[in-house]
C-alpha positions in Angstrom: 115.9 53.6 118.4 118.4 51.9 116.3 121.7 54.1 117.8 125.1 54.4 114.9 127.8 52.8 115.5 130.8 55.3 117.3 127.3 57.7 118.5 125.8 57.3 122.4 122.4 56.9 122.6 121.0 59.2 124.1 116.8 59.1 123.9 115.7 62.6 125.4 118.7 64.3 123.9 117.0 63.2 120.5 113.4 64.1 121.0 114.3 67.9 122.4 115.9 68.0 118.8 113.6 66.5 116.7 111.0 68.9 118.9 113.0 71.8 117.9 112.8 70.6 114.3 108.7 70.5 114.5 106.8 70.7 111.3 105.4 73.3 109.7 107.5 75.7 111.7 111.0 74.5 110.6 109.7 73.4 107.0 112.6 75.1 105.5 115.0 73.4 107.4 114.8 70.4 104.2 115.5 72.7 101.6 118.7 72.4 101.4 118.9 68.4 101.5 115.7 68.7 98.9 118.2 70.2 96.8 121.2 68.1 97.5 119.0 65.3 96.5 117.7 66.2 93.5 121.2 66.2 92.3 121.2 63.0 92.7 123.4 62.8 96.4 122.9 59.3 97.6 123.8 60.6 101.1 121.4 63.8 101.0 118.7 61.5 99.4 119.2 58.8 102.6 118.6 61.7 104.7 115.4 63.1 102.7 114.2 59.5 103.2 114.7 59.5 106.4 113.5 62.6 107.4 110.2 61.6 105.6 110.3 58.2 107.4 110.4 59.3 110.8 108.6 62.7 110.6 111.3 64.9 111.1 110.8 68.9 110.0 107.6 67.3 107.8 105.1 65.1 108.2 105.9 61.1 108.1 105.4 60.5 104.9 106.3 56.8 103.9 105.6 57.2 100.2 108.3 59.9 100.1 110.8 58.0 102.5 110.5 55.0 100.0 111.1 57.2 97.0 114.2 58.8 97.9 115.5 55.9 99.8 115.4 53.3 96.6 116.9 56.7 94.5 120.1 56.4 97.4 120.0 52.4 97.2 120.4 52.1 93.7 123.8 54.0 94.1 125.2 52.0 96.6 123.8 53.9 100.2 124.1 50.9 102.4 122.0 53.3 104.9 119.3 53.8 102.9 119.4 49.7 101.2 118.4 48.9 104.9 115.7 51.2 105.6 114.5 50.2 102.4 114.1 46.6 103.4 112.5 48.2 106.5 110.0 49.8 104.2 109.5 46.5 102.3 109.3 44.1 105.4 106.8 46.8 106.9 104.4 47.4 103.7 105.0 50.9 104.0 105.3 53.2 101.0 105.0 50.3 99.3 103.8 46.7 98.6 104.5 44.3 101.4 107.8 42.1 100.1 109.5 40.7 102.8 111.4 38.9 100.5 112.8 41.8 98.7 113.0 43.2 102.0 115.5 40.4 103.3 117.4 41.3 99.7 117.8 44.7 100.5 119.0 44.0 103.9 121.8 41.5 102.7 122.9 44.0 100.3 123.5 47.1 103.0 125.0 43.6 105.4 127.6 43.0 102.3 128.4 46.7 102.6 128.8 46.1 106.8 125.8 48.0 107.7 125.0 47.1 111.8 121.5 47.8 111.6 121.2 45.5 108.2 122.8 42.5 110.0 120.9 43.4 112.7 117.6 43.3 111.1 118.7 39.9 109.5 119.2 38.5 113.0 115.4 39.7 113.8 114.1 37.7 110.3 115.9 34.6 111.8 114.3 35.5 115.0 110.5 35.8 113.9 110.5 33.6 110.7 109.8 36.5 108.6 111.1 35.5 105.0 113.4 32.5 106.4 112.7 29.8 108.6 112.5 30.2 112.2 116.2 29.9 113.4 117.2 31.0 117.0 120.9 29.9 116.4 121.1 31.6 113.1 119.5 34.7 114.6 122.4 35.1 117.3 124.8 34.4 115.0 123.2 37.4 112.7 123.2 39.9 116.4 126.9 38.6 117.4 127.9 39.8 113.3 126.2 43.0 114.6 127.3 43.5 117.5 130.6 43.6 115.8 130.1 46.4 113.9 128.4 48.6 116.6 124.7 47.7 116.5 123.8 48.9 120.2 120.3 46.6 119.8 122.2 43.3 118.8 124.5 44.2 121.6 121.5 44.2 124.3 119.8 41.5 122.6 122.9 39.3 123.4 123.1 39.8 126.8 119.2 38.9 127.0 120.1 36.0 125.2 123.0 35.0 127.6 120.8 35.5 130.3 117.8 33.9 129.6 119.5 31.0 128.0 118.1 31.0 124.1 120.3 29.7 121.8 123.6 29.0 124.0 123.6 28.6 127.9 123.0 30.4 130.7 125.4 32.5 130.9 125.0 36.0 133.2 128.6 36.8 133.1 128.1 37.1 129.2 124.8 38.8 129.8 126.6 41.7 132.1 129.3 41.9 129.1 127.0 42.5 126.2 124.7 44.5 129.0 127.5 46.5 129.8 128.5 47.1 125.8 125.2 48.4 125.2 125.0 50.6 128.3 128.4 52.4 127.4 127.0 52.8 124.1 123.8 54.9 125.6 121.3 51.5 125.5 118.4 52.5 127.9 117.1 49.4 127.9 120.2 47.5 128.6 120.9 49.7 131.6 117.9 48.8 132.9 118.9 45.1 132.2 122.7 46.1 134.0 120.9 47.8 136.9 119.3 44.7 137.6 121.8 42.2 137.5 123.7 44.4 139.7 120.6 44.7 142.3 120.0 41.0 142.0 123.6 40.0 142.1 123.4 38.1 139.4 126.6 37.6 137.0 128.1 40.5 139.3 128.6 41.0 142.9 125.3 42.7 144.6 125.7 46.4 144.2 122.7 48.3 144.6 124.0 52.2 144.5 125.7 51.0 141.0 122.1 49.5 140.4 120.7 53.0 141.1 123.1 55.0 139.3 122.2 52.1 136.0 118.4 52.9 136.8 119.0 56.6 136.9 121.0 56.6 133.7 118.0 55.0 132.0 116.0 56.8 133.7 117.3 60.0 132.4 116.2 58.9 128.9 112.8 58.2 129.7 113.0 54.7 130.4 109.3 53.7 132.3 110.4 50.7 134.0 113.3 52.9 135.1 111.9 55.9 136.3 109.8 53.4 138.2 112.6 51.7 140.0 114.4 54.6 141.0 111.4 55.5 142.5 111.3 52.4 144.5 114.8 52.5 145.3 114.1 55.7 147.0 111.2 55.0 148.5 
């Protein structure tokens, strides 16, 4: 679940289409973005990669995904440069480089790709290919945040309200909660409903805290599902 910036999440809404999209039955459904690409259409070529990459109307096929996102890269896709450091940082359809993975994600970043910043802001986080920097890391997920990256938006308010990198803060944490919510963010709804049950950064609300839970809920959220049903219990 990555989300694009200016599109709500919306988790079940995505699976019933990617369902109706099943291989082999809707094989042809690439056919025309097969030929798009082999013109040499950095955005159709993004797509065939991505298609490839997540399994959608084929079979995953991370060998193909890397092919046709380093042909969309090389001209400039700042989609397709970050899902190619994806491919990098994961080994897949390729040799492990999470060097050249970090490149490629500072490339899409220069070209104000969310999920690129974002990502950047997760290499701080781990230590993958830089040193281990929590301070760096929120600075990478507030950049990100910015540009509509509905993870770095949750991420911050975890980060508000558990204190890592900057202080306490749950007022912050319902802000960036909230962003990420509006923005279709099952997870951070979950997060939302919470504060609002526990009072905390909010005044105590539990039927807003029920209508957070049910939201997620909706989108196949676990820990949701399973707090609505205690809710109602």
């Amino acid at each position: 679940m990555h989300g694009r910036p200016g599109i709500r999440i919306h988790q079940s809404s995505a699976e019933q289409y990617r369902a109706s999209l099943s291989f082999p039955q809707h094989v042809s459904s690439l056919s025309w973005l097969q030929l798009a690409a082999s013109f040499h259409h950095p955005a159709a070529q993004f797509c065939l990669g991505l298609c490839h990459y997540n399994g959608i109307a084929t079979r995953k096929d991370s060998t193909q995904a890397f092919k046709w996102c380093h042909a969309a890269a090389i001209q400039g896709h700042p989609g397709a440069m970050n899902l190619l450091g994806n491919l990098y940082t994961e080994g897949h359809g390729t040799t492990k480089d999470v060097t050249l993975g970090l490149r490629w994600y500072i490339r899409a970043a220069e070209r104000k790709d969310a999920a690129a910043i974002y990502n950047i802001g997760t290499l701080f986080e781990r230590g993958v290919a830089v040193d281990k920097d929590i301070v760096q890391a929120y600075d990478w997920y507030k950049r990100a945040s910015v540009f509509g990256s509905v993870n770095a938006q949750n991420v911050l308010g975890i980060f508000h309200e558990q204190g890592v990198a900057v202080e306490v803060n749950p007022e912050q944490a319902v802000y960036y909660y909230k962003l990420a919510s509006g923005n279709g963010h099952p997870h951070a709804m979950y997060n939302l409903a919470r504060l609002h049950h526990d009072g905390v950064g909010v005044v105590r609300d539990d039927p807003r805290a029920l209508a957070w839970f049910q939201q997620a809920a909706d989108q196949g959220h676990l820990l949701s599902i399973l707090s609505v049903a205690v809710c109602h219990d």
